[in-house]
C-alpha positions in Angstrom: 0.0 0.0 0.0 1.3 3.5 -1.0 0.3 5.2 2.7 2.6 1.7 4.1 5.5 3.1 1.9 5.1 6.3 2.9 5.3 5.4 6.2 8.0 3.4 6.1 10.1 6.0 4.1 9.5 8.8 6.8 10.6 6.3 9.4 13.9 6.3 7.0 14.2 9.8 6.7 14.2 10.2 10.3 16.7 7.5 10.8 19.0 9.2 8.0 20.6 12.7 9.1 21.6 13.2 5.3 17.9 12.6 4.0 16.7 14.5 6.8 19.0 17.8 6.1 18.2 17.6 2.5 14.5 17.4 2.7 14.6 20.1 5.4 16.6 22.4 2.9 13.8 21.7 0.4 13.0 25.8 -0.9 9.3 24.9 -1.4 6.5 23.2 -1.1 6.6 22.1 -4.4 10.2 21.1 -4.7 9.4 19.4 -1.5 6.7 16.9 -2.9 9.1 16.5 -6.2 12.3 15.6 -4.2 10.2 13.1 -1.6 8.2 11.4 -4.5 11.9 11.2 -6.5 14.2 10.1 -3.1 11.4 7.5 -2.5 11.3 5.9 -5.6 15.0 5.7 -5.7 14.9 3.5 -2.9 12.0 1.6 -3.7 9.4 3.4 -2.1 5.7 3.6 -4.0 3.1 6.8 -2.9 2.2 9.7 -4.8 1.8 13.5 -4.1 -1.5 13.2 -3.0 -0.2 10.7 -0.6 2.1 12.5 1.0 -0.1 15.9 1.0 -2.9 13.6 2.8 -0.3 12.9 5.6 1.2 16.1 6.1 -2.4 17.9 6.3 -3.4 14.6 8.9 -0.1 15.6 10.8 -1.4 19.4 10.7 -4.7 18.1 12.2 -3.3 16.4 14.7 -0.9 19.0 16.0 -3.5 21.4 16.4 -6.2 19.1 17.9 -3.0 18.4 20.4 -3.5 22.2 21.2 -7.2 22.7 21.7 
């Protein structure tokens, strides 16, 4: 499942100071969802841009339902 991959992927990314710094250095949103769809197919990873927009607006939710 693509939201799987995803998933797993982040957990890489937070396990890999490189990947982290260069997805934190990412100048845009756009750029952003280019370089995570292209760094996670390079590694075998499978989601799309709607994918990961779907978890970074869940993650949003969350963060401010964590501060009502």
């Amino acid at each position: 499942m693509p939201e799987d991959d995803l998933e797993r992927f982040c957990q890489l990314v937070l396990h890999d100071p490189a990947l982290l710094k260069l997805l934190r250095e990412t100048p845009d949103t756009n750029a952003f969802f280019d370089l995570i769809m292209r760094l996670g197919a390079e590694r075998g990873y499978h989601f799309t841009g709607g994918d990961v927009e779907a978890a970074l607006q869940a993650g949003r939710r969350s963060w401010i339902q964590r501060g009502s």
